[in-house]
C-alpha positions in Angstrom: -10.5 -5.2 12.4 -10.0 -8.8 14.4 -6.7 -9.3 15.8 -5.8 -12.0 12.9 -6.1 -9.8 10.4 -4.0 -7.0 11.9 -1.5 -9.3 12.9 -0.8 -10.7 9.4 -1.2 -7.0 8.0 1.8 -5.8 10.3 3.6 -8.6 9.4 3.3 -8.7 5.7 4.0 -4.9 5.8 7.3 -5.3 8.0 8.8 -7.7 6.1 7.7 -5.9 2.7 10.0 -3.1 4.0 12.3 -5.2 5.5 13.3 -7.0 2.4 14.0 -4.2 0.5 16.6 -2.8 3.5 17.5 -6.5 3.6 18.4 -7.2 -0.1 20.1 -4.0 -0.2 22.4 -5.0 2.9 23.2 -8.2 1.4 24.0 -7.1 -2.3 25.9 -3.6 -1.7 28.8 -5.7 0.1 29.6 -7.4 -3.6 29.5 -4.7 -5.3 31.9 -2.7 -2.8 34.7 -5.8 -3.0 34.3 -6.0 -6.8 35.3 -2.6 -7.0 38.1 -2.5 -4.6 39.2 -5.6 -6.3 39.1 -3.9 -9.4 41.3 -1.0 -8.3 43.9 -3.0 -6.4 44.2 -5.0 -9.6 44.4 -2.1 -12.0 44.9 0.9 -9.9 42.4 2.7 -11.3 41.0 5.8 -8.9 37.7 5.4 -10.5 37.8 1.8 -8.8 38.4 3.2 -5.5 36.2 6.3 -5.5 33.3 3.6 -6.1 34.7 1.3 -3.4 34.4 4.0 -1.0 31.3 5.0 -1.6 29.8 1.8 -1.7 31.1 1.3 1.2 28.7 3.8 3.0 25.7 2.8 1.5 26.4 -0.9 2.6 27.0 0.9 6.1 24.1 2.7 5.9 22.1 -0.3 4.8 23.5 -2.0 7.7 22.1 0.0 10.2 19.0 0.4 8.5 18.3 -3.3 8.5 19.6 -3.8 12.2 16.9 -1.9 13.2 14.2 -3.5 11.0 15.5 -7.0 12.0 15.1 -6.1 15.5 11.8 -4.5 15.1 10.3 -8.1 13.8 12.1 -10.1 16.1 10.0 -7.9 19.1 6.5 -8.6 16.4 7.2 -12.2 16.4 7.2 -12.9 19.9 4.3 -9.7 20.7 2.1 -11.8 17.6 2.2 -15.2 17.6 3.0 -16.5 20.6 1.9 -19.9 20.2 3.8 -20.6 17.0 6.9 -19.3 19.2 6.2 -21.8 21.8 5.9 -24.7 19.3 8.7 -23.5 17.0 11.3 -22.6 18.7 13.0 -25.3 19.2 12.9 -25.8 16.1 13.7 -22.5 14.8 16.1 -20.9 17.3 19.0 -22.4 16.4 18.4 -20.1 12.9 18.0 -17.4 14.6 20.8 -18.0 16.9 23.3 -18.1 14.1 22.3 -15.4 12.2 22.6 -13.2 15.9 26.2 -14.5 14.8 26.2 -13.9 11.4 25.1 -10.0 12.0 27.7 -8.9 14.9 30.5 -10.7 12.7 29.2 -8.3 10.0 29.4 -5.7 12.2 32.8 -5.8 13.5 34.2 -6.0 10.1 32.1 -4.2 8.7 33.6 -1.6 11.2 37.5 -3.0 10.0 37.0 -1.9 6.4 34.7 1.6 7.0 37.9 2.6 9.5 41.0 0.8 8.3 41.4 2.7 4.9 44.4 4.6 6.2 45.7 1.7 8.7 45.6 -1.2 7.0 47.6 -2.7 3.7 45.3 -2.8 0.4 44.8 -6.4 0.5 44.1 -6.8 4.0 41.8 -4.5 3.8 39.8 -6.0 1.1 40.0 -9.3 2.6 37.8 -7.7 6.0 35.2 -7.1 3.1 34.8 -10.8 2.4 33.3 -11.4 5.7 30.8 -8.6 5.4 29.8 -10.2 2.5 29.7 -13.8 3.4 28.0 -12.9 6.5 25.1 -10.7 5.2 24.4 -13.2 2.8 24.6 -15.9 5.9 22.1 -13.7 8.0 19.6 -14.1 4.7 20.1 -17.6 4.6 19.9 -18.7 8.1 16.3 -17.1 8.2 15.6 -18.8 5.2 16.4 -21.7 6.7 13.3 -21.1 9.8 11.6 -20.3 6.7 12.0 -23.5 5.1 10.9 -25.6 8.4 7.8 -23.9 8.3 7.2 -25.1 4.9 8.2 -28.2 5.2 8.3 -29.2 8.9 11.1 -32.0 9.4 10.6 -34.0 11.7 8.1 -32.1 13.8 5.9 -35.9 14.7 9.4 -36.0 17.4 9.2 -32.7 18.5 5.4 -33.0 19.0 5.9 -36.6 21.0 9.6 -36.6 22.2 10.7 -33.3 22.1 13.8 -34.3 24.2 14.7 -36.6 21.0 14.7 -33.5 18.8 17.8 -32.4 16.7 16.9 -28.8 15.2 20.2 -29.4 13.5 19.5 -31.7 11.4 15.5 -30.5 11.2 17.0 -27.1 10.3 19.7 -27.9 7.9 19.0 -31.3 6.6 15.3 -30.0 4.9 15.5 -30.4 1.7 13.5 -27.0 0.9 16.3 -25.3 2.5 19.0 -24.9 0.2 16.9 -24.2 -3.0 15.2 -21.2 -1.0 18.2 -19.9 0.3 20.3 -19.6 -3.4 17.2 -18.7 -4.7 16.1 -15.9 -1.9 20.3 -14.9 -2.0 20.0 -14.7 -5.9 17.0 -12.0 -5.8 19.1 -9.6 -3.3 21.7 -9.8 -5.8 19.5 -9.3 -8.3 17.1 -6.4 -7.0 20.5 -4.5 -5.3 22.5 -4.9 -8.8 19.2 -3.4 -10.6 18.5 -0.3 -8.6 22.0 1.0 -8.5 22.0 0.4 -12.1 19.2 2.0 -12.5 20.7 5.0 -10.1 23.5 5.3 -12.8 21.2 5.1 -15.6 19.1 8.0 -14.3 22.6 10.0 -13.5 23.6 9.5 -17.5 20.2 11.1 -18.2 21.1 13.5 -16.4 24.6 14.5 -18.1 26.9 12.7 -15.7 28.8 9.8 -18.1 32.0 10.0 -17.1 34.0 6.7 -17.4 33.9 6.5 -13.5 30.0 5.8 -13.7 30.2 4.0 -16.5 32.1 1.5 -14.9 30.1 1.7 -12.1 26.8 0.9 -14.2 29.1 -2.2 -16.1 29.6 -3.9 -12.5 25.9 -3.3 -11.8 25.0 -5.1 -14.7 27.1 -7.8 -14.5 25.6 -8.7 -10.9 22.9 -8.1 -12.1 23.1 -10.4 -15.3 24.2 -13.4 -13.1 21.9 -13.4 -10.6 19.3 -13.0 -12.9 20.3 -15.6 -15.7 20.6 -18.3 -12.6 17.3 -17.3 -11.0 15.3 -19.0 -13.2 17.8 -22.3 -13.0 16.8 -21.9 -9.0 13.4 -21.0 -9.7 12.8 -24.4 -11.4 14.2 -26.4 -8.7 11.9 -24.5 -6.3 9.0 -25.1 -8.1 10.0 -29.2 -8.6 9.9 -29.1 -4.8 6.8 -27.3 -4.3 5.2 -29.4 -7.0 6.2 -32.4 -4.9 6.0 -31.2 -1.2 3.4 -29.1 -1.3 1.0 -29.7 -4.4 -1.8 -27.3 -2.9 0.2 -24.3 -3.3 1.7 -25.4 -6.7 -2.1 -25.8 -7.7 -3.0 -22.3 -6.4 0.3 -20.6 -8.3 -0.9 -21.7 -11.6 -4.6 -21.9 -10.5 -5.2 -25.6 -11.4 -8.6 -26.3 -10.0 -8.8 -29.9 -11.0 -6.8 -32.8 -10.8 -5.5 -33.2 -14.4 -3.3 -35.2 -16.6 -1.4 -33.3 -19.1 -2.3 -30.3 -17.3 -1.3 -26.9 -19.1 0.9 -24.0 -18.1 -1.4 -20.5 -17.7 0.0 -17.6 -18.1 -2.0 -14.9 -17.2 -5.6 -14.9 -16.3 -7.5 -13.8 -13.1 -8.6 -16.7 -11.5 -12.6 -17.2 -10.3 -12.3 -19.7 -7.1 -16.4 -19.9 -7.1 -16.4 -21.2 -11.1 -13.1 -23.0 -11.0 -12.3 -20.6 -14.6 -9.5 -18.8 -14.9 -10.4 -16.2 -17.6 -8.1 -13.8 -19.9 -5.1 -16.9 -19.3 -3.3 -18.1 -22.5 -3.0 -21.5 -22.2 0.0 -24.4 -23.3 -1.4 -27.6 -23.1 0.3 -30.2 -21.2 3.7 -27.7 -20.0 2.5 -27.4 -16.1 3.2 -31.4 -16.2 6.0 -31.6 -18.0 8.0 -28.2 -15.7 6.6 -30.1 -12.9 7.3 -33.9 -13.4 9.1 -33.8 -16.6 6.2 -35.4 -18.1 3.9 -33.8 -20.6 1.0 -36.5 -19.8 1.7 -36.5 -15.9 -1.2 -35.6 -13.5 -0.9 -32.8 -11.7 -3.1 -32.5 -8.4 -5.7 -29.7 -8.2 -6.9 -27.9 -5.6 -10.2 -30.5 -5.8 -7.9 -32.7 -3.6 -8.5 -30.5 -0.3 -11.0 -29.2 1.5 -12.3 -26.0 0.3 -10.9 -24.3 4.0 -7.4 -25.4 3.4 -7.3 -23.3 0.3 -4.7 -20.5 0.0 -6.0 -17.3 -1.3 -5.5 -18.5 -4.9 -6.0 -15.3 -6.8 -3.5 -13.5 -4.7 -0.9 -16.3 -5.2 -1.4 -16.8 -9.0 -1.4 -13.0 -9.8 1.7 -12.9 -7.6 3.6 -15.7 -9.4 2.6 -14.5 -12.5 4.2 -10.7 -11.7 7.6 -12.5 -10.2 8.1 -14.5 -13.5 7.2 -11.2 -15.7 9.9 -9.6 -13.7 12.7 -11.9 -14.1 12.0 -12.3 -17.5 11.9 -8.5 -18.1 15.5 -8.7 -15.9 16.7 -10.7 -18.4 15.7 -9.0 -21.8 17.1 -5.7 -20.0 20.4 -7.4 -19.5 20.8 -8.6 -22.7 19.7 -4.8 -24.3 22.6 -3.5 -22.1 25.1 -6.2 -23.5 24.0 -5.7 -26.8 24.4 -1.7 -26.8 27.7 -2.3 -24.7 28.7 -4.4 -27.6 27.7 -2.2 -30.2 29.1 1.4 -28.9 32.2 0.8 -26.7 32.9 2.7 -24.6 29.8 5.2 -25.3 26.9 2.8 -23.8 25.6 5.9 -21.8 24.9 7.8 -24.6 22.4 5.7 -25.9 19.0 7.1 -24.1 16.5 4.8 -24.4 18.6 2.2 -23.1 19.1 4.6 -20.1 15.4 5.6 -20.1 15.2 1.2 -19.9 17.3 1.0 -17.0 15.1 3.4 -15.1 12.3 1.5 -15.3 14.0 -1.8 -14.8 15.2 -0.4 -11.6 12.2 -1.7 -9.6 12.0 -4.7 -11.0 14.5 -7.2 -8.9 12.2 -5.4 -6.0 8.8 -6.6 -7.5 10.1 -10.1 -8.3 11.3 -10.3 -4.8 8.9 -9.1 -2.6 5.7 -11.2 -5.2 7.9 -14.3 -4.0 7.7 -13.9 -0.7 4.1 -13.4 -1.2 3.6 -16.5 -3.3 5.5 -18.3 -0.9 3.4 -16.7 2.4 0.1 -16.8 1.2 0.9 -20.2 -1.0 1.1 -21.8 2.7 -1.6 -20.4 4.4 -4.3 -21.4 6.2 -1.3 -22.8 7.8 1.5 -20.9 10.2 3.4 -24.5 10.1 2.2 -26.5 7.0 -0.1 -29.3 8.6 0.8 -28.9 12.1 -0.4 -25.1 13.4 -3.1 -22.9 11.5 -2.3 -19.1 11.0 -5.6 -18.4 13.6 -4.5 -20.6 16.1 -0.4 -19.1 16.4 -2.4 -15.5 16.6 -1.9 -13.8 20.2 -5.2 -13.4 22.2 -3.8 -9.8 23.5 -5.9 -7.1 22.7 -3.9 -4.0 20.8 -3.4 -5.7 18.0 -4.4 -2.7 15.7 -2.4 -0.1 17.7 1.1 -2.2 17.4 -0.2 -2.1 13.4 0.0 1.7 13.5 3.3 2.0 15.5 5.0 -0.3 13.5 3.7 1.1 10.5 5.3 4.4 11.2 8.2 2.8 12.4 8.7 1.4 8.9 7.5 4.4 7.5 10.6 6.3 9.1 12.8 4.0 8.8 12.2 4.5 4.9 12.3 7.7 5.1 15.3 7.8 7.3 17.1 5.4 4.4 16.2 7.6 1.3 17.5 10.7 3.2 21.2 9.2 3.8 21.3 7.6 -0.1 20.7 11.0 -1.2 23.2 12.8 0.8 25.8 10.6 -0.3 27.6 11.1 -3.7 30.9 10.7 -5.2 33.4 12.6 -4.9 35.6 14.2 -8.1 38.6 11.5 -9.7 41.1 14.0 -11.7 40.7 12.9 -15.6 37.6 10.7 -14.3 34.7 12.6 -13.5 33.3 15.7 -14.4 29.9 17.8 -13.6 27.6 17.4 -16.7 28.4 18.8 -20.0 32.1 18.8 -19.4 32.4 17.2 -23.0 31.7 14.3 -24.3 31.0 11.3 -22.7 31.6 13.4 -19.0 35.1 13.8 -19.7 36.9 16.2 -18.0 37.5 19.8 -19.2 40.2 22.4 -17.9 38.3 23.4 -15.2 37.8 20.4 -13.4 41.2 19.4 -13.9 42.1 22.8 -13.0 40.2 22.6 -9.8 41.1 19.1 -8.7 44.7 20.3 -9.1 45.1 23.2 -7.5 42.2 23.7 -5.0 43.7 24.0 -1.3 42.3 21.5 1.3 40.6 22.9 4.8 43.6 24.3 6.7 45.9 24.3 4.3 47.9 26.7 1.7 47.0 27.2 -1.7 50.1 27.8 -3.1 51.2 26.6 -6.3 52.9 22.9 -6.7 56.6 23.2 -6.4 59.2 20.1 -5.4 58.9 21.8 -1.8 55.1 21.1 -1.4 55.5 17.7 -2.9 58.0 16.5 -0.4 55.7 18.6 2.1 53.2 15.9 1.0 55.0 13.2 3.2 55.6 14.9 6.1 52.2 16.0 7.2 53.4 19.9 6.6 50.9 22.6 6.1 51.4 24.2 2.3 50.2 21.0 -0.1 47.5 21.9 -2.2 44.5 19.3 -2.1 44.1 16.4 -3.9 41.2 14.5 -4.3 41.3 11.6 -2.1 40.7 9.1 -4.8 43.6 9.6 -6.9 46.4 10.7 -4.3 45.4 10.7 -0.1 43.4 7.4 0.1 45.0 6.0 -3.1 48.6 6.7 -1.3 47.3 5.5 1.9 46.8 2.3 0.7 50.8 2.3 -0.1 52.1 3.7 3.4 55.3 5.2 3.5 57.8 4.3 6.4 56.9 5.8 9.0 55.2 8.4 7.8 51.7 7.1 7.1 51.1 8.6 3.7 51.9 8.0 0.3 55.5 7.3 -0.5 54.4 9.0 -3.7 53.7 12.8 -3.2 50.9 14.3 -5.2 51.9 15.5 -8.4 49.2 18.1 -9.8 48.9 17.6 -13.7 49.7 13.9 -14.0 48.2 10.8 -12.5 49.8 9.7 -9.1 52.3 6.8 -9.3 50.8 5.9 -6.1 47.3 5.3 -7.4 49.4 2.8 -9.8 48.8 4.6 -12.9 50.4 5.4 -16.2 51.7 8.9 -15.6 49.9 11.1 -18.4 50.5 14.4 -18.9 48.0 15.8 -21.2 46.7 19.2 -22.1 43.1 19.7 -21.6 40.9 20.4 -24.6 40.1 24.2 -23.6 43.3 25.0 -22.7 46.1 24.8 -20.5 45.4 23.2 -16.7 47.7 24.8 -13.8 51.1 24.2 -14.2 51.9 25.0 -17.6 50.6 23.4 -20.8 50.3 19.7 -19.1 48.9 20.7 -16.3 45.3 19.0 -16.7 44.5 15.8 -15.0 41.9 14.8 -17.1 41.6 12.8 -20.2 41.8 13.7 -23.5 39.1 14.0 -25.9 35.1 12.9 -25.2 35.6 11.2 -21.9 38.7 8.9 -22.1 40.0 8.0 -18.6 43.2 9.0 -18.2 44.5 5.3 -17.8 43.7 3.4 -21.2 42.0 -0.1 -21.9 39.6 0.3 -18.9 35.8 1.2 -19.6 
């Protein structure tokens, strides 16, 4: 193996990984502030169980994709060190920022894992934002050197007067760079929203449909649903772009061999670069002009225009843009079957299995549609490194080694996989009185006595188990052994959120068999359907019936 084609393997397999760590990093962060939001506007514990736990994951992403970003930082300079030398002018600025972008993630990223219990609600949710902003800015300022390398502004100055330069203005002035980065942000959204949909989906399957993961599927799918009805508003402009700026890789997406007027739109087909056919496509006569120019008659350049060594690797970029636009469509049609069963059984949308069984397998899919864009964008450029300034062969280093830094990164991404899966599965959600419940419980995962029985009177580490009495409760405040455990959800990180003076707990005690005022919720006493929780008769924290959360009017 030549030391081109290992370095463009171990590239194209970092950054396969790396996107997925990356898209994850940059979507969990909405998903935690829409469900904090959600519980400081309705002080619902289901809300904040979520929050909490999303907030690991996004942690856990975090870290994940440090050290992925780090890792190709090291493969760009080991790999292509004359692309570096010619670029970096150019694209340093980029990566400066996002250096900034990342530690201001970090440090408040480290404000809202550790300030649940020291800081106000809203404060706290406000050190989310910048998690969120920034993750997304980290995404879009490498989008951004990206986008120069597609369309290389103003690079005849930095060839001849590099002193006379601005990377400012080269960076952020491009005109590919802000349809790639909404586009690029979009698809994080999108694949992140999908696979923890998909997680929830596969948990209903599973038994576990209590109203807490319910709503935690809703929010999913309404990221999801979003990002993936605007994708294709994105995806247009994008494609206007390339069909302007870069007509050899439009040509190559939709394997148009020859100049044309009225060209058509192919969909499907495996494309034969030694006949110029593109057998098995269906084609629309005359569409390809009018998506591209708005014109159904307009001529659209073919690859015949270029020299047959300036071609990409058509195949590879037609299949690719074909799979990317059967995802997002499949995205779509998914969202809508959600919305349409949501519609149709309130309340009881988890019940219906093949819908479930749908989410599973539409899980992957913001992942597939993601990753075959970068490859239709990567391999839509090539032979070039820098689109008409720097071939791929010429950036390559002349080092020899090549293949083992392909191995070591491999396994590096490999582990760091592996690593990633591990953590996800140790984490999991923790019980909500009258919200969750193990599966079969009843229902729709509502919860039974014993849940309600356990979440009520089970003692915390250290602690007494005595019953509740008025003694225990006001024990609650103080700090004082003897208070039976709560789950944090509802009563210790709920309350924590609403310090008392001086204290720094709940000015609400816990009060086994009802929901906590401090959690902000309609007090409800109810018995549980097999029978009487601790306490007495009203005893049970959990919801009446087949599911129902224990505050009304929130699915």
């Amino acid at each position: 193996m030549d030391s081109l084609l290992a370095a463009r393997l171990q590239m194209a397999i970092s950054l396969g990984f790396h996107m997925i760590f990356a898209s994850l990093a940059v979507g969990m962060p909405v998903l935690m502030l829409m469900a904090e939001g959600l519980y400081l506007r309705r002080r619902d514990p289901r809300y904040l169980e979520l929050a909490r736990t999303w907030g690991k994951v996004t942690a856990i992403t975090f870290a994940i994709g440090a050290v992925s970003g780090t890792a190709l930082s090291f493969e760009l300079g080991l790999l292509w060190p004359a692309f570096m030398e010619l670029a970096g002018p150019a694209t340093g600025p980029a990566f400066t920022m996002e250096g900034f972008a990342f530690f201001t993630e970090a440090i408040f990223l480290g404000l809202y894992l550790y300030g649940w219990n020291r800081l106000s609600p809203w404060a706290h949710w406000l050190t989310g934002i910048p998690v969120a902003v920034s993750s997304a800015a980290s995404s879009v300022m490498v989008v951004a050197a990206n986008a120069w390398m597609q369309n290389p502004v103003a690079v005849e100055t930095l060839l001849s007067e590099p002193h006379r330069f601005d990377p400012v203005r080269a960076l952020f002035g491009n005109p590919a760079w802000p349809v790639m980065a909404i586009h690029s942000t979009l698809a994080c959204y999108a694949a992140t929203a999908f696979m923890v949909a998909a997680v929830y989906a596969w948990a209903a399957l599973r038994g576990h449909r209590d109203p807490m993961r319910r709503s935690a599927l809703r929010m999913a799918m309404a990221l999801g649903t979003v990002a993936a009805l605007l994708m294709p508003v994105t995806g247009d402009a994008s494609a206007k772009f390339v069909a302007t700026n870069q007509p050899v890789k439009l040509a190559a997406m939709e394997a148009q061999f020859e100049t044309e007027a009225g060209a058509p739109l192919r969909l499907g087909g495996l494309p034969d670069p030694e006949t110029g056919a593109v057998p098995y496509a269906i084609e629309i006569p005359g569409m390809l002009s009018w998506l591209a120019y708005g014109d159904t008659r307009a001529v659209v350049p073919g690859l015949d225009r270029v020299p047959r060594d300036l071609w990409p690797n058509v195949p590879v970029t037609h299949v690719a843009f074909q799979v990317m636009v059967i995802a997002g469509v499949l995205m779509v049609l998914a969202a809508a079957w959600y919305w349409w069963i949501a519609w149709r059984r309130r309340g009881a949308v988890m019940d219906h299995r093949a819908l479930m069984r749908g989410l599973v397998a539409a899980g992957p899919l913001g992942i597939v549609a993601l990753e075959a864009g970068w490859i239709v964008t990567e391999v839509g450029r090539q032979p070039w490194i820098i689109r008409g300034v720097m071939r791929t062969a010429e950036a390559v280093t002349p080092a020899p080694g090549v293949v083992t830094t392909l191995v070591a990164f491999t396994l590096l991404y490999l582990l760091l996989s592996a690593t990633l899966v591990w953590l996800l599965r140790r984490i999991g959600h923790g019980p909500v009185p009258g919200v969750t419940a193990p599966p079969g419980a009843g229902g729709d995962g509502g919860s039974g006595s014993a849940v309600a029985a356990e979440a009520s009177a089970s003692a915390s580490p250290g602690r007494s188990g005595a019953a509740p009495s008025s003694a225990s409760a006001a024990q609650a405040t103080t700090g004082r052994a003897g208070t039976p455990a709560v789950p944090d959800a509802t009563t210790i990180e709920a309350g924590l959120l609403r310090p008392g003076a001086g204290t720094g707990r709940s000015a609400c005690p816990p009060v086994p068999g009802a929901t906590t005022a401090g959690a902000g919720l309609r007090p409800r006493a109810t018995a549980a359907p097999d029978g009487p929780g601790p306490g007495g008769p009203s005893g049970s924290l959990g919801a009446r019936g087949a599911g129902r959360a224990a505050t009304p009017g929130v699915e």
